[in-house]
C-alpha positions as CSV (number, residue, x, y, z in Angstrom):
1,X,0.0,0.0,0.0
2,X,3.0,2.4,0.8
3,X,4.2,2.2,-2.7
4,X,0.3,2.5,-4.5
5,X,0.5,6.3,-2.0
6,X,3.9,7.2,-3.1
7,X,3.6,6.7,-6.7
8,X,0.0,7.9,-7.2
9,X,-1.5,9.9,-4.5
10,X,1.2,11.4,-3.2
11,X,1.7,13.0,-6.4
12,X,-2.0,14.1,-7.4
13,X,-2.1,15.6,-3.7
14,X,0.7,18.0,-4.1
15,X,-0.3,18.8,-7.7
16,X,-4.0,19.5,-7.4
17,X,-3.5,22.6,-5.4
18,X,-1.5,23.9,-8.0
19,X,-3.6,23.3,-10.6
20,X,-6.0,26.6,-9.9
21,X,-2.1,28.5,-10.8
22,X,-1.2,26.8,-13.9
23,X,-5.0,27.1,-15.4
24,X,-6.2,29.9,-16.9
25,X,-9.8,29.0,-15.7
26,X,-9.5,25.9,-13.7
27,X,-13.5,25.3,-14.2
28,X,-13.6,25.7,-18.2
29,X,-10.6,23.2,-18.2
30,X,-11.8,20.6,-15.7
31,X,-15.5,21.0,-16.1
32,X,-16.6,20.7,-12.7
33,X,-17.2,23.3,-10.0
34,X,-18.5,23.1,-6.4
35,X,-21.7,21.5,-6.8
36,X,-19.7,18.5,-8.7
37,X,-16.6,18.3,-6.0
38,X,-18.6,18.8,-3.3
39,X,-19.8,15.0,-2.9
40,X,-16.9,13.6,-4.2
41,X,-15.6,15.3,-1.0
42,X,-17.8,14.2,1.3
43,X,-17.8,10.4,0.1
44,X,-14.1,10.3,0.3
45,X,-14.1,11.7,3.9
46,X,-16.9,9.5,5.1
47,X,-14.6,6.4,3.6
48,X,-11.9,7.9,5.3
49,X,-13.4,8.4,8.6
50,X,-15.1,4.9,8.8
51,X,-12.2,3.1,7.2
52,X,-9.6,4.5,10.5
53,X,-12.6,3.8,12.7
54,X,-13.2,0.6,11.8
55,X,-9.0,0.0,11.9
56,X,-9.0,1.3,15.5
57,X,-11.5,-0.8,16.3
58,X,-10.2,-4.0,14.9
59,X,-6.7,-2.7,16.8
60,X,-8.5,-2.8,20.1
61,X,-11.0,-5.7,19.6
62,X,-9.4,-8.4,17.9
63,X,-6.3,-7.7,19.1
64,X,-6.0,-11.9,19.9
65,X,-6.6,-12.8,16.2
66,X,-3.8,-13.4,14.4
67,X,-5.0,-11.4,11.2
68,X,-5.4,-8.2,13.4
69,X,-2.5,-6.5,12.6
70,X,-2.8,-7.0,8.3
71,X,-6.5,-5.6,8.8
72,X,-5.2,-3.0,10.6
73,X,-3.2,-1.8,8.2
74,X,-5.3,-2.3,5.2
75,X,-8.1,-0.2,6.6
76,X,-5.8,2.4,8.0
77,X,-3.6,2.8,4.9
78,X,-6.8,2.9,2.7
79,X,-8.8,5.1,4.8
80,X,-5.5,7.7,4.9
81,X,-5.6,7.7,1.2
82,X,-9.4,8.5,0.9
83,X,-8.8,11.4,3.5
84,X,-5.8,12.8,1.6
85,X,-7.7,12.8,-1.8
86,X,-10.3,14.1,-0.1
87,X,-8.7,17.2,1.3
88,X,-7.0,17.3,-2.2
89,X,-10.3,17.3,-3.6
90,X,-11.5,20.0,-0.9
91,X,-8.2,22.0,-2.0
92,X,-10.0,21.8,-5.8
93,X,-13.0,22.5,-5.2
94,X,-12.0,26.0,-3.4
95,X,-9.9,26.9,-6.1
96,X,-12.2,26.6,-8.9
97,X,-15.0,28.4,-6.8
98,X,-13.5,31.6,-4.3
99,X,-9.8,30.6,-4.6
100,X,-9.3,31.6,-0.7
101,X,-8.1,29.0,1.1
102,X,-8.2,28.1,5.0
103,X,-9.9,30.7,6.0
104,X,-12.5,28.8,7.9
105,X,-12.5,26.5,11.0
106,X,-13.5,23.7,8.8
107,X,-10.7,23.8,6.6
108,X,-7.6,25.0,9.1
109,X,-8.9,21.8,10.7
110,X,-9.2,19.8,7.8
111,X,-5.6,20.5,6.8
112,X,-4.4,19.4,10.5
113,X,-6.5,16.5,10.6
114,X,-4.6,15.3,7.0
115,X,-0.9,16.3,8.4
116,X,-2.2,14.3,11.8
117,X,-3.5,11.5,9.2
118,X,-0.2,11.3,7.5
119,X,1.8,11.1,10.9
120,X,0.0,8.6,12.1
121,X,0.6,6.3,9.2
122,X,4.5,7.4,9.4
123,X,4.3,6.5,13.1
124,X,2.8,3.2,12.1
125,X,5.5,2.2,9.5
126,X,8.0,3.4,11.9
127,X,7.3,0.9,14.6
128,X,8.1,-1.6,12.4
129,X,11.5,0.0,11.2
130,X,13.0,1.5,14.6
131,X,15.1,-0.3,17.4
132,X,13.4,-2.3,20.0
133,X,13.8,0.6,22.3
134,X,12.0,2.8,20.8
135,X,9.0,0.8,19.4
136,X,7.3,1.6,23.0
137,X,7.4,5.4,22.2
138,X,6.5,5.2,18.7
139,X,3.1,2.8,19.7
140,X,2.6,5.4,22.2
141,X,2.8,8.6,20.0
142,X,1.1,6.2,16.8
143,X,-2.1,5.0,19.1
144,X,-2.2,9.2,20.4
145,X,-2.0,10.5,17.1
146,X,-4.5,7.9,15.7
147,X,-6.9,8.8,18.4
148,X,-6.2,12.7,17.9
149,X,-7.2,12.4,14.1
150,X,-10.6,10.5,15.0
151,X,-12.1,13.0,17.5
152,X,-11.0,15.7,15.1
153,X,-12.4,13.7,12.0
154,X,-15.5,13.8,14.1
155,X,-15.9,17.5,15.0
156,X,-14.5,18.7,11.1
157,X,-17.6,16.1,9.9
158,X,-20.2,18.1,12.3
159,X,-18.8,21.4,11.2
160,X,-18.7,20.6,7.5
161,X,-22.1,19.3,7.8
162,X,-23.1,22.8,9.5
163,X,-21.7,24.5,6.5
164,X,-23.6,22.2,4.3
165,X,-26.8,23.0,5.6
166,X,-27.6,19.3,6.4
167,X,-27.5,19.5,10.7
């Protein structure tokens, strides 16, 4: 899974942004504006947000099964590449519609909650990679950061919803 992020998403994440730059309209080249992105948005953060939910929960449940930990990691990796499109996809859709980014609560948190998404999955791979001395710390800081990005998820989803006009 490390190698599907590095090769594609990684990429498209850092190069969406830009795209609103290079383009002289971003919306006549692309064809879609906020009423399109907007779901695609919202699907890919729901999959994100159940996805690490459901991998916590396998982490803390089934932690006697012996295919815990691959489950684990499935879910996680998956669900931190749905949230990363999906704040690339939220980074879109602002740029072909007001162009001003981060200027609200739901976005400055949205952008933690992906840099708090991508550290946990760094503290995940790390644990696997760093001296037996260390491995305690990392779990620690990996299981923290983890639960950090799930209470956030949770409050950004409320907010966004807010915004949306749908709670």
């Amino acid at each position: 899974m490390p190698q599907i992020f590095l090769r594609f998403f990684l990429p498209v994440f850092l190069l969406l942004p830009l795209y609103s730059v290079f383009a002289d309209n971003a919306t006549s080249v692309l064809r879609l504006g906020y009423p399109e992105l907007w779901p695609v948005h919202a699907v890919l953060m729901s999959l994100s947000f159940a996805l690490l939910l459901a991998g916590t929960i396998i982490s803390g449940a089934f932690k006697k099964k012996r295919w815990w930990l691959k489950a684990h990691r499935r879910l996680q990796w998956t669900g931190g590449i749905s949230g990363i499109t999906g704040f690339a996809t939220a980074v879109l859709m602002v740029s072909v519609s007001t162009g001003v980014h981060f200027r609200l609560p739901h976005s400055i948190s949205g952008l933690v909650g992906t840099v708090l998404i991508i550290a946990a999955l760094a503290l995940g791979l790390a644990i696997f990679k760093v001296k037996t001395e260390k491995k305690k710390r990392f779990r620690t800081m990996h299981r923290w950061t983890g639960r950090i990005v799930l209470s956030l998820m949770t409050a950004v989803i409320i907010v966004g919803l807010i915004i949306a006009g749908i709670l």
